[in-house]
KOLDODREN-55922 format. One record per atom (N, C-alpha, C): residue number from 1; residue in three letters; atom name; x, y, z. Coordinates in Angstrom, 1 decimal. Atoms other than C-alpha are relative to their C-alpha. Example, Ala and Ser with C-alpha at 12.3 -4.5 7.8 and 13.67 -1.06 7.14 Angstrom:
2
resi | resn | name | c1 | c2 | c3
1 | ALA | N | 0.9 | -1.2 | 0.0
1 | ALA | CA | 12.3 | -4.5 | 7.8
1 | ALA | C | 0.9 | 1.2 | 0.0
2 | SER | N | -0.9 | -1.1 | 0.0
2 | SER | CA | 13.7 | -1.1 | 7.1
2 | SER | C | -0.8 | 1.1 | 0.8
# end
This chain:
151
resi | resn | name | c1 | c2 | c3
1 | UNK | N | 0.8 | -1.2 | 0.0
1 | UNK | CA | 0.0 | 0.0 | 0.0
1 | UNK | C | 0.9 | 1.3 | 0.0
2 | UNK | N | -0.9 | -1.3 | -0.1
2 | UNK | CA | 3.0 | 2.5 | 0.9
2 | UNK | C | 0.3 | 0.3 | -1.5
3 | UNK | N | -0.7 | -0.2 | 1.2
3 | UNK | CA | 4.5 | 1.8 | -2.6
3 | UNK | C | -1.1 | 0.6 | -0.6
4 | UNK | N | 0.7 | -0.2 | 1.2
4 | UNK | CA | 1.0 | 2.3 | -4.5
4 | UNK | C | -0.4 | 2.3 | 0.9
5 | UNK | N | 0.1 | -2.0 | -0.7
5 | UNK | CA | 0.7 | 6.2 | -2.1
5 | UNK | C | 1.3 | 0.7 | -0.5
6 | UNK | N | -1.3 | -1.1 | -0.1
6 | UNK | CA | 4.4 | 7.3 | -2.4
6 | UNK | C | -0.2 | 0.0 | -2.1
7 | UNK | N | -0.1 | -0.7 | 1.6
7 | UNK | CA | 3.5 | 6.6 | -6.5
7 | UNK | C | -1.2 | 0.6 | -0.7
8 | UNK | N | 1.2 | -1.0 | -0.1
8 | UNK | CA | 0.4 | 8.8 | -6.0
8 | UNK | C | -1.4 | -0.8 | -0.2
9 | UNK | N | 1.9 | 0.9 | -0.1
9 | UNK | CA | -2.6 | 6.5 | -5.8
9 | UNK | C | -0.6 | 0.4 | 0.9
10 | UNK | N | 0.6 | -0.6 | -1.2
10 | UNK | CA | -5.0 | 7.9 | -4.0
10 | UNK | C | -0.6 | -1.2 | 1.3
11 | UNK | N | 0.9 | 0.9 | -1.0
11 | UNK | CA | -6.8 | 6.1 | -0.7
11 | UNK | C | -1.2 | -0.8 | -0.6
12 | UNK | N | 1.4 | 0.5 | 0.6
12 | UNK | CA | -10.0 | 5.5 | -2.5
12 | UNK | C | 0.5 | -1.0 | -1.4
13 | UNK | N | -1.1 | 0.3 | 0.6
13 | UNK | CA | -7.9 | 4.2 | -5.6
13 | UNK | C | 0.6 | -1.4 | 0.8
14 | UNK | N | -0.3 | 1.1 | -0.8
14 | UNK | CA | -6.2 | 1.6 | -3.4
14 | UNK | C | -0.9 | -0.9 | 0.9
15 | UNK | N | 1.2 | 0.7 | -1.1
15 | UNK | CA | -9.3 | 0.6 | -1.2
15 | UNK | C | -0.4 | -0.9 | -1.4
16 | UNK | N | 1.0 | 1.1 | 1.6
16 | UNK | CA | -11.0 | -0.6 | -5.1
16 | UNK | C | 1.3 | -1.1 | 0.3
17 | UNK | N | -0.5 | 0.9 | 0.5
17 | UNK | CA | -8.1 | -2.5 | -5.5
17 | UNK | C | 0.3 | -1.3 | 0.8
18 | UNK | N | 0.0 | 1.0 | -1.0
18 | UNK | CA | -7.3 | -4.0 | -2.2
18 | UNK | C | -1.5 | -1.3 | 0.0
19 | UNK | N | 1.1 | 0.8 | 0.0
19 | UNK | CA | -11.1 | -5.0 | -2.2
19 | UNK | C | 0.2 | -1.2 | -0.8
20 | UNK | N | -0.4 | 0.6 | 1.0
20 | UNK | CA | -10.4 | -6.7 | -5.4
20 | UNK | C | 0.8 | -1.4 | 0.4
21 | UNK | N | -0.8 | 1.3 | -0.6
21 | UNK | CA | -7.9 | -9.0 | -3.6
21 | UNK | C | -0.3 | -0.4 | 0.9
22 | UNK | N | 1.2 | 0.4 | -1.2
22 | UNK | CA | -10.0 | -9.1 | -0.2
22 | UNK | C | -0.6 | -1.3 | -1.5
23 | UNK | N | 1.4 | 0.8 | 0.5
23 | UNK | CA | -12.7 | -11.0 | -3.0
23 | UNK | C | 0.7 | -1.1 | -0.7
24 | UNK | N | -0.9 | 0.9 | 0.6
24 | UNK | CA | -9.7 | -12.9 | -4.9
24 | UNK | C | 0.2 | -1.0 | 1.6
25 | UNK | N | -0.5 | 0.5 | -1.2
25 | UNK | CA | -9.0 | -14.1 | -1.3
25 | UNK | C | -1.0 | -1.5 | 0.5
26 | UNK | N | 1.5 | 0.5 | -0.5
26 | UNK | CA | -12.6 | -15.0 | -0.3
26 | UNK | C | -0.6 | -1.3 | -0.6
27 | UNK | N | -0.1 | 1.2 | 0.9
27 | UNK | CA | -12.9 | -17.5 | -3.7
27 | UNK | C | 0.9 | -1.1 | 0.6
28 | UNK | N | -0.6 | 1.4 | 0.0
28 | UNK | CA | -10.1 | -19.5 | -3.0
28 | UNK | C | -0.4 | -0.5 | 1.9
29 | UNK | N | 0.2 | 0.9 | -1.1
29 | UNK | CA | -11.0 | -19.8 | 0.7
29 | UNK | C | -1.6 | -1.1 | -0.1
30 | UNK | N | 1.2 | 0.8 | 0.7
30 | UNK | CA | -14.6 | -20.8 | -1.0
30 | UNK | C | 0.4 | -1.5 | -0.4
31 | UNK | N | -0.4 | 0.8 | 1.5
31 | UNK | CA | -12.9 | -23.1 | -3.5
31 | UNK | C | 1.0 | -1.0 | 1.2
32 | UNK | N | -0.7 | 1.1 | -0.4
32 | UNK | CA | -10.8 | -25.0 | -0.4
32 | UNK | C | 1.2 | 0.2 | -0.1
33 | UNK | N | -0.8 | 0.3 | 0.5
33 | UNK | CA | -7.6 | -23.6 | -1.4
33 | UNK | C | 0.7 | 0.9 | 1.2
34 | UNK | N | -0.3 | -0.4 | -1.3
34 | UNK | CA | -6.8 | -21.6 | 1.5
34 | UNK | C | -0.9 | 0.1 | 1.6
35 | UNK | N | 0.9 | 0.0 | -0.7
35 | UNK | CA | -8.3 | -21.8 | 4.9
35 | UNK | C | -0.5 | 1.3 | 0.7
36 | UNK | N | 0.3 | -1.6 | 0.0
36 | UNK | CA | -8.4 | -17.8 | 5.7
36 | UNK | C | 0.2 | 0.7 | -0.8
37 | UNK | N | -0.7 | -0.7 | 0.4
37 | UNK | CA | -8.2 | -15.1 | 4.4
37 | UNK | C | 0.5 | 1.4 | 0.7
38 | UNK | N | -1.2 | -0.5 | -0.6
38 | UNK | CA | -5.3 | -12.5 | 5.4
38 | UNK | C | -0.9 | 1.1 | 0.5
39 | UNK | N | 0.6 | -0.9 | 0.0
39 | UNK | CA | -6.4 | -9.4 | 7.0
39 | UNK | C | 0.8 | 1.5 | -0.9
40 | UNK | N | -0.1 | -1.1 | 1.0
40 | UNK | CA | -6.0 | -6.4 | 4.6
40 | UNK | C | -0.9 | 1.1 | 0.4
41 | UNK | N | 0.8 | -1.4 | -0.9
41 | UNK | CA | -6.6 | -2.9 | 6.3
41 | UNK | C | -0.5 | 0.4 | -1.0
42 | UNK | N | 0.5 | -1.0 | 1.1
42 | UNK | CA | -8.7 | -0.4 | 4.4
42 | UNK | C | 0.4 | 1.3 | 1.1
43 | UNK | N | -0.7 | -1.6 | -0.6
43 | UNK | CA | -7.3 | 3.3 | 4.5
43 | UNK | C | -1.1 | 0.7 | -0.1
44 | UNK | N | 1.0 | -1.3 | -0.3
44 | UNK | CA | -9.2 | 6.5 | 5.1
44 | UNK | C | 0.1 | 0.7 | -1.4
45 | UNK | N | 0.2 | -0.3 | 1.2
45 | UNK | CA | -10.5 | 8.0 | 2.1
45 | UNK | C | -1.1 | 1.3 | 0.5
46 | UNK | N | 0.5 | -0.9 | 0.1
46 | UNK | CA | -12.2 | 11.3 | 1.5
46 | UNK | C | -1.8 | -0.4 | 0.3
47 | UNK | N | 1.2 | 0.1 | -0.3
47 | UNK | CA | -16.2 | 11.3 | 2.5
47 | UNK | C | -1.1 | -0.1 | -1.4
48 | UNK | N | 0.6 | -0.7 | 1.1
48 | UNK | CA | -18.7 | 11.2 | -1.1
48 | UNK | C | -0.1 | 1.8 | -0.4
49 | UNK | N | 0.3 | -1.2 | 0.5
49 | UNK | CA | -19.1 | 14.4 | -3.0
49 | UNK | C | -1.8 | 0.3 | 0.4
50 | UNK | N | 0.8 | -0.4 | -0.5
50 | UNK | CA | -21.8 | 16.3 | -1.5
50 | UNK | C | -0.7 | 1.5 | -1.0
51 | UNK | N | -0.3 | -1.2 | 1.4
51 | UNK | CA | -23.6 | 19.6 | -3.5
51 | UNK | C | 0.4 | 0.9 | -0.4
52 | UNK | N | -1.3 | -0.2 | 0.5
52 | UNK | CA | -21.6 | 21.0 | -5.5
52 | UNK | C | -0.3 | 2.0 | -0.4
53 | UNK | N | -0.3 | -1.5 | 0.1
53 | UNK | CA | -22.9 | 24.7 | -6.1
53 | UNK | C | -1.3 | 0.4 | 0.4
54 | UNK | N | 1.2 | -0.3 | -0.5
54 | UNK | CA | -25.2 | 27.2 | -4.5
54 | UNK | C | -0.8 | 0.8 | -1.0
55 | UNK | N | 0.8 | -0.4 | 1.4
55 | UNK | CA | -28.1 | 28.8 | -6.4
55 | UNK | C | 0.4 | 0.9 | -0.4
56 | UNK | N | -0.7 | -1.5 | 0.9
56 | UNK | CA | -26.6 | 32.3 | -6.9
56 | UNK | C | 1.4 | -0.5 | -0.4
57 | UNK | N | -1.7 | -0.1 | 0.8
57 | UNK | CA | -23.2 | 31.1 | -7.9
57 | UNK | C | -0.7 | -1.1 | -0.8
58 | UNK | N | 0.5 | 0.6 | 1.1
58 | UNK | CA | -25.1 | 28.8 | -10.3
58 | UNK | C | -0.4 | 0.6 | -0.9
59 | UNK | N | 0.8 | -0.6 | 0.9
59 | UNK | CA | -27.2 | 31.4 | -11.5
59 | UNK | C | 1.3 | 1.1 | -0.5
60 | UNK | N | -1.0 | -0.5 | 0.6
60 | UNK | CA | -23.9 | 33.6 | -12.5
60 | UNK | C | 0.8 | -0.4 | -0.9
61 | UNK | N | -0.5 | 0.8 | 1.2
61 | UNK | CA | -22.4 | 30.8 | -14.4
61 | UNK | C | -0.7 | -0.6 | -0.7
62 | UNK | N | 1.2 | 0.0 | 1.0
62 | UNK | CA | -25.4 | 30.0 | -15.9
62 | UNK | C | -0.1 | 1.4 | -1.3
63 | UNK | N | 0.3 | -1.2 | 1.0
63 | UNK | CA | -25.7 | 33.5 | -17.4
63 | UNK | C | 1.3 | -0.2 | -0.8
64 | UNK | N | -1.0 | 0.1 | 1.0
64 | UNK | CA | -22.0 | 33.2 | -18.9
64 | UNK | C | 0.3 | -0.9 | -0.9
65 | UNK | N | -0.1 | 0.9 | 0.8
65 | UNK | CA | -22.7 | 30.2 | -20.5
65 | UNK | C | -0.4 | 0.1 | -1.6
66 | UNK | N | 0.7 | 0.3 | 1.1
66 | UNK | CA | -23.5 | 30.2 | -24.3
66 | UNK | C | -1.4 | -0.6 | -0.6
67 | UNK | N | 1.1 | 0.4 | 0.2
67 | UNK | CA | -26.6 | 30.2 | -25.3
67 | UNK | C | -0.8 | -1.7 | -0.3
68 | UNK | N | 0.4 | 1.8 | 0.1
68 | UNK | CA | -26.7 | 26.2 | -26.5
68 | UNK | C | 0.5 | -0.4 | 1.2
69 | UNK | N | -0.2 | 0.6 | -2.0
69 | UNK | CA | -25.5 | 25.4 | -23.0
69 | UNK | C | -0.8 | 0.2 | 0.3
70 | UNK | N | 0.7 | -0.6 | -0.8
70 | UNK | CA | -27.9 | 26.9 | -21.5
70 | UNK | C | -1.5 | -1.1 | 0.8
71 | UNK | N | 0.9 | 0.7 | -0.2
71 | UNK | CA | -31.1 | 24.8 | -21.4
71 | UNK | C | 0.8 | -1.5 | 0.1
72 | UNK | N | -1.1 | 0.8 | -0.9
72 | UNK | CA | -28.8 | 22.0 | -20.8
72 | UNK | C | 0.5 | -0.8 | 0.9
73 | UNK | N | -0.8 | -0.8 | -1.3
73 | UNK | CA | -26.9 | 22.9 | -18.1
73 | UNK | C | -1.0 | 0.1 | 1.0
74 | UNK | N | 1.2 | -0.4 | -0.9
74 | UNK | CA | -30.0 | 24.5 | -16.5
74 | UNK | C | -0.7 | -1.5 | 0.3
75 | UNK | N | 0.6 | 0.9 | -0.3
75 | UNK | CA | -31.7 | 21.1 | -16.9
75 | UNK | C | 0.8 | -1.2 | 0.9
76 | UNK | N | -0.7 | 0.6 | -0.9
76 | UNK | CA | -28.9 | 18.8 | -15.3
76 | UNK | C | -0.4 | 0.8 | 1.6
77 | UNK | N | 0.5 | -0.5 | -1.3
77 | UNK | CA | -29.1 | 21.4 | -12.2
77 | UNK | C | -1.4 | -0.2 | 0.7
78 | UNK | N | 1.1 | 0.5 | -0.9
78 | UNK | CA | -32.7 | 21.0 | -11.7
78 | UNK | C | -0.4 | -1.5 | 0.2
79 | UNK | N | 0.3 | 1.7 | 0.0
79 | UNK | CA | -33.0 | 16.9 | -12.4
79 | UNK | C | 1.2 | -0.8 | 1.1
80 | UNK | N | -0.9 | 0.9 | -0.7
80 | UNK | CA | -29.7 | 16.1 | -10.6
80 | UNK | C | 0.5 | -1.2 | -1.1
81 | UNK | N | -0.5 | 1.2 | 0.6
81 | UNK | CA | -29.0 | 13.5 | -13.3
81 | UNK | C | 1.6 | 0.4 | -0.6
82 | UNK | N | -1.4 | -0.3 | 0.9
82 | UNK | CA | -26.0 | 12.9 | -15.0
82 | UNK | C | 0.1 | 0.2 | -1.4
83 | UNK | N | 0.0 | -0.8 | 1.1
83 | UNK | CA | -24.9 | 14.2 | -18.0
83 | UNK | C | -0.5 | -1.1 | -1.4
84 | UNK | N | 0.7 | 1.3 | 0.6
84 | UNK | CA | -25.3 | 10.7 | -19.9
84 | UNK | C | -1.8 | -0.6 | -0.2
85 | UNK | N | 1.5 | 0.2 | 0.0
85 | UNK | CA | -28.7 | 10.3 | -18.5
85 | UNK | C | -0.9 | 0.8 | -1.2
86 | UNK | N | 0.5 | -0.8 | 0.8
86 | UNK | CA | -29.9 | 13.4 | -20.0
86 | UNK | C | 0.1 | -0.1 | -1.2
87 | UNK | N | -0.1 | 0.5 | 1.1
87 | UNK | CA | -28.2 | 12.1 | -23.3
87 | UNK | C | -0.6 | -0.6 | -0.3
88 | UNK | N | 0.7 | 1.2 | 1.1
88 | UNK | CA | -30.1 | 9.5 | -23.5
88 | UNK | C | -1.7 | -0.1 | 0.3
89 | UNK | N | 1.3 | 0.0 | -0.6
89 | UNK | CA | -33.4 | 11.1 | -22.6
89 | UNK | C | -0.8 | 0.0 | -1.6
90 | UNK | N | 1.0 | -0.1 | 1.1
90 | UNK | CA | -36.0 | 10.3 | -25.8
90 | UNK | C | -1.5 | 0.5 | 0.6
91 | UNK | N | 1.6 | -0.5 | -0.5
91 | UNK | CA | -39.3 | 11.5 | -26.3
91 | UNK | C | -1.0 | -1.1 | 0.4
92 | UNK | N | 0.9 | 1.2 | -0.7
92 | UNK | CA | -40.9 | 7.9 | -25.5
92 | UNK | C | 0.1 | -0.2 | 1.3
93 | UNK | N | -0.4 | -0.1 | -1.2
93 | UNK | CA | -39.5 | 8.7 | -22.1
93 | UNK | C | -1.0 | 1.0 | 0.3
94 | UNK | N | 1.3 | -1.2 | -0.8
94 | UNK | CA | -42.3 | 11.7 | -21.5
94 | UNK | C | -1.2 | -0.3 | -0.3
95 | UNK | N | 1.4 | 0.7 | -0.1
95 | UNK | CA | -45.4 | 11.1 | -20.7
95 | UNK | C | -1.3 | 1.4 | 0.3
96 | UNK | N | 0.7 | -1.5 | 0.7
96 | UNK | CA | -48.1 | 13.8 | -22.3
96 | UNK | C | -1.6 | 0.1 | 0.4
97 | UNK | N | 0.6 | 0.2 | -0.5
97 | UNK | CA | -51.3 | 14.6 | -21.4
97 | UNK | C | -0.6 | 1.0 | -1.2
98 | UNK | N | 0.6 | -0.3 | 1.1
98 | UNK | CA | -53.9 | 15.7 | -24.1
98 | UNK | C | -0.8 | 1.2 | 0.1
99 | UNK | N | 1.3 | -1.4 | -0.2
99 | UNK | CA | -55.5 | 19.7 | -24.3
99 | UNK | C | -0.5 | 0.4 | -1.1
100 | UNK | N | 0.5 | -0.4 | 0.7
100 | UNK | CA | -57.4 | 20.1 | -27.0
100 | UNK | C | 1.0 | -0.8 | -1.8
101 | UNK | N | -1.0 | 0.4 | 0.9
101 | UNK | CA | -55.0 | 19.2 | -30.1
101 | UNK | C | 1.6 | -0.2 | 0.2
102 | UNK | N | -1.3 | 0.0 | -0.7
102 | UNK | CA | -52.2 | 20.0 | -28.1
102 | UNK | C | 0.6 | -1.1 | 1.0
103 | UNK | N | -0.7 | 0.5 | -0.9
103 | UNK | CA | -49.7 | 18.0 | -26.4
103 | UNK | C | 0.9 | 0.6 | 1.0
104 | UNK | N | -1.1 | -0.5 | -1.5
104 | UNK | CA | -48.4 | 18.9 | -22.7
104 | UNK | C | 0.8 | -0.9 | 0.2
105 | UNK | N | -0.5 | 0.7 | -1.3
105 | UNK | CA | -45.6 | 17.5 | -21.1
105 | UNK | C | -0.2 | 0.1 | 1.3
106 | UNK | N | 0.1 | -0.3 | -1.7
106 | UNK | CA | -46.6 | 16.3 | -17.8
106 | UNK | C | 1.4 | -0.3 | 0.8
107 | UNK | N | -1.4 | 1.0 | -0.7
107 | UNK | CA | -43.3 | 13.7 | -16.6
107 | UNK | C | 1.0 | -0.3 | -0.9
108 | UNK | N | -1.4 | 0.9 | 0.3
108 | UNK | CA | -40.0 | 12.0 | -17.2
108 | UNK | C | -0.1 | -0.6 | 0.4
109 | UNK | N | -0.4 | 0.9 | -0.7
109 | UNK | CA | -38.5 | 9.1 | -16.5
109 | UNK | C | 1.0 | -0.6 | -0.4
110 | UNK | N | -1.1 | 0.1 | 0.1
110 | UNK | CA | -35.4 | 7.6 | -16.6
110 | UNK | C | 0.0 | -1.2 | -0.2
111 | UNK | N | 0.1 | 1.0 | 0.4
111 | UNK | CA | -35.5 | 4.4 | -18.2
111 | UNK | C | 1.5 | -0.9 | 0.7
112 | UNK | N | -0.4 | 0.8 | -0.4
112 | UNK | CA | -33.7 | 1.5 | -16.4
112 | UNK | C | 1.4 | -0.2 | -0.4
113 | UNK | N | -0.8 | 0.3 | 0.6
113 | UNK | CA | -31.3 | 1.0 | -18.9
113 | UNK | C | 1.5 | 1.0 | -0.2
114 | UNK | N | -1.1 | -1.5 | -0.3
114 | UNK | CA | -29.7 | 4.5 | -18.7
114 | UNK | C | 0.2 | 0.4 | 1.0
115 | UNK | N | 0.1 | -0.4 | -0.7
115 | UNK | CA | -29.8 | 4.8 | -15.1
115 | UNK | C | 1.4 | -0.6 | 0.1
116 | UNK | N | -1.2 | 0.5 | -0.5
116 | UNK | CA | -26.2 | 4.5 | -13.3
116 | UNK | C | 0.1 | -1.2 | 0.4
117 | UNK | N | 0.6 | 1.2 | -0.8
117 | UNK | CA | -27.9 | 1.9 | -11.1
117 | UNK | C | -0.7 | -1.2 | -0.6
118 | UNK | N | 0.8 | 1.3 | 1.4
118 | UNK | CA | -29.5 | -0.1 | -14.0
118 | UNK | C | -1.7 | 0.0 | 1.3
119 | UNK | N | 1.2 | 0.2 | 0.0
119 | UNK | CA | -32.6 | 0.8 | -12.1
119 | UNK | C | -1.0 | 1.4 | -0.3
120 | UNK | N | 0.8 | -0.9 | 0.3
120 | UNK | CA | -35.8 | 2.9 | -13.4
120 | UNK | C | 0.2 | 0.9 | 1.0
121 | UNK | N | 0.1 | -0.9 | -0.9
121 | UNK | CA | -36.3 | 6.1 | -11.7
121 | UNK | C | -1.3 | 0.2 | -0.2
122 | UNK | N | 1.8 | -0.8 | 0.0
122 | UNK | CA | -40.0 | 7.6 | -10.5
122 | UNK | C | 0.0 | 0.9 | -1.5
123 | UNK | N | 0.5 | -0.9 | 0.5
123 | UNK | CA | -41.7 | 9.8 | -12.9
123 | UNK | C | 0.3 | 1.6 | 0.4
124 | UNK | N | -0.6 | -1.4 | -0.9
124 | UNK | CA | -40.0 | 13.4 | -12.3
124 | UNK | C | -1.1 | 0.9 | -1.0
125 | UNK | N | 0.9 | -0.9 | 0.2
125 | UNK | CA | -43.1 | 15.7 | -12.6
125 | UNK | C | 0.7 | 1.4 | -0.8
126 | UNK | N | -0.3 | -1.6 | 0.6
126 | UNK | CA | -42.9 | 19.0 | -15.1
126 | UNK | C | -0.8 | 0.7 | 0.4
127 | UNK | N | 0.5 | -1.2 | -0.6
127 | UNK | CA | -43.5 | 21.9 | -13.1
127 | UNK | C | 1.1 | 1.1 | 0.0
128 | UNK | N | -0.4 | -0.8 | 0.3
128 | UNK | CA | -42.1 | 25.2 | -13.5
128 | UNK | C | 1.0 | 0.3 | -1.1
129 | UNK | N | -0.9 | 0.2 | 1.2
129 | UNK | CA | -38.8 | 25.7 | -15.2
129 | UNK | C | 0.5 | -1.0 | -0.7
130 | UNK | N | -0.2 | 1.1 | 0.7
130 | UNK | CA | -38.3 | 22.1 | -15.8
130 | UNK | C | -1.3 | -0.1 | -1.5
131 | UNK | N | 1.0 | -0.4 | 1.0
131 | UNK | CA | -41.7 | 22.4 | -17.7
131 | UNK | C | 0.4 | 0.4 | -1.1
132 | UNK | N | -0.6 | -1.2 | 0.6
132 | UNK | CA | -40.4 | 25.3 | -19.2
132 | UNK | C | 1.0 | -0.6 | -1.3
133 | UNK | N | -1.0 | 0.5 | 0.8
133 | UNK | CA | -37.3 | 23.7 | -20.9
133 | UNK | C | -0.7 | -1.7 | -1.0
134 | UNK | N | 0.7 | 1.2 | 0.8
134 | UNK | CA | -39.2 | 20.5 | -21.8
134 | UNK | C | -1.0 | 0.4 | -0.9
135 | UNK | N | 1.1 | -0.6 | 0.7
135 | UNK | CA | -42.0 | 22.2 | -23.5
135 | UNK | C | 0.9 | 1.1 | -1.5
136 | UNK | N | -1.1 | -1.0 | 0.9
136 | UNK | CA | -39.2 | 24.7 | -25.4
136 | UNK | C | 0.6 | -1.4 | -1.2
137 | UNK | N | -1.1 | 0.9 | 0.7
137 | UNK | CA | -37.5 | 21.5 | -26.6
137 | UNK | C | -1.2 | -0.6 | -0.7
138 | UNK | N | 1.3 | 0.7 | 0.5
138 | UNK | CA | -41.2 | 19.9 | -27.8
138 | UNK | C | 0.1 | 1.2 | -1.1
139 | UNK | N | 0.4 | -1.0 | 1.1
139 | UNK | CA | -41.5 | 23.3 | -29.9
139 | UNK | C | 0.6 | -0.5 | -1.0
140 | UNK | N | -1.5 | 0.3 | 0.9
140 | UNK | CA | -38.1 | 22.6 | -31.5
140 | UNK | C | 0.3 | -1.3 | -0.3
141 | UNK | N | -0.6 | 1.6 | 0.4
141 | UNK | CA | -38.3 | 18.7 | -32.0
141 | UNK | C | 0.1 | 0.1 | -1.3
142 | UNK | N | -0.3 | 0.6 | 1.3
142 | UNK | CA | -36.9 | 17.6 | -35.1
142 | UNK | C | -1.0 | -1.5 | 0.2
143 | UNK | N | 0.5 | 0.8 | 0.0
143 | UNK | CA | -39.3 | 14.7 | -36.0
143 | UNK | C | 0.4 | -1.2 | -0.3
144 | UNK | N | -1.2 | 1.4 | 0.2
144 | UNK | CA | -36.3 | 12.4 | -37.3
144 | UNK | C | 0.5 | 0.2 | 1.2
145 | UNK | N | -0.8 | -0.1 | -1.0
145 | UNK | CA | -34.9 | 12.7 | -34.2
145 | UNK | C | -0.8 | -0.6 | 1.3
146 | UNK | N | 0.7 | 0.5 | -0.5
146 | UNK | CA | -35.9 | 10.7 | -31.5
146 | UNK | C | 0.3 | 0.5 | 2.0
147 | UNK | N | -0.4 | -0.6 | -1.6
147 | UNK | CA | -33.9 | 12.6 | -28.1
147 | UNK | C | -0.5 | 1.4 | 0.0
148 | UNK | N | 0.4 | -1.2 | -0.6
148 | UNK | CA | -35.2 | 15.3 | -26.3
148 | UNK | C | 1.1 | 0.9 | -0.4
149 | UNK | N | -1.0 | -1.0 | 0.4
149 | UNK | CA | -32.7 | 18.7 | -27.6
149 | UNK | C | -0.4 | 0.7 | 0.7
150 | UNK | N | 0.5 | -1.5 | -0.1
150 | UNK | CA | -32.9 | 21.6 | -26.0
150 | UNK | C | -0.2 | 0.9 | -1.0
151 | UNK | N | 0.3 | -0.6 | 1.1
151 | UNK | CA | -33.8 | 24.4 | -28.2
151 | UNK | C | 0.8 | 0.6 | -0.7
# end
């Protein structure tokens, strides 16, 4: 462990790998081939990433952003997803609710397959500026095109 620190591996970094040989360990004592396995410390590692910006220093680097960033950008901040997610958000993902000839977006959802976790997420209601941005991007759909764009 000293060698993999003094050649800059971080704690967290070193814990993956140790685990890795903790579970290499664990098989062969399964498998009969050793009768313990060794103890292997885990080191102290930084706490998860917690959030990451407040709303007025968002809304300042929001405004300097270029206008195609913008709706975006804005949408990661209010969904919380990751940037992937939102890549792979189509329009068979929202779920529309009928006014007259018109279609509203009411929801999202984050299909199973695109989730970090490989599991679905709830229905993330459109209300206000989420609305907003999802309804902008319905004006502007290209109809070959099957992902939600911003505008």
């Amino acid at each position: 462990m000293l060698a993999r620190q003094t050649g800059g591996a971080s704690n967290a970094t070193i814990n993956r790998e140790t685990s890795a040989l903790r579970h290499a360990f664990n098989l062969m004592v399964k498998a009969g081939r050793l009768s313990r396995v060794p103890y292997i410390p885990k080191l102290d590692q930084a706490p998860p990433r917690q959030g990451f910006v407040e709303a007025h220093d968002f809304h300042l680097l929001h405004e300097a952003l270029p206008d195609y960033l913008k709706d975006p950008v804005r949408f990661l901040y209010l969904t919380a997803w990751r940037k992937n997610e939102m890549a792979s958000l189509e329009w068979r993902d929202v779920e529309f609710d009928r006014r007259g000839s018109d279609l509203v977006p009411r929801a999202i959802r984050l299909r199973a397959e695109n989730s970090k976790n490989k599991e679905a997420r709830r229905p993330l209601v459109l209300a206000g500026e989420l609305f907003n941005l999802i309804a902008r991007a319905l004006r502007n759909r290209r109809l070959d095109c099957p992902f939600v764009r911003a505008a």
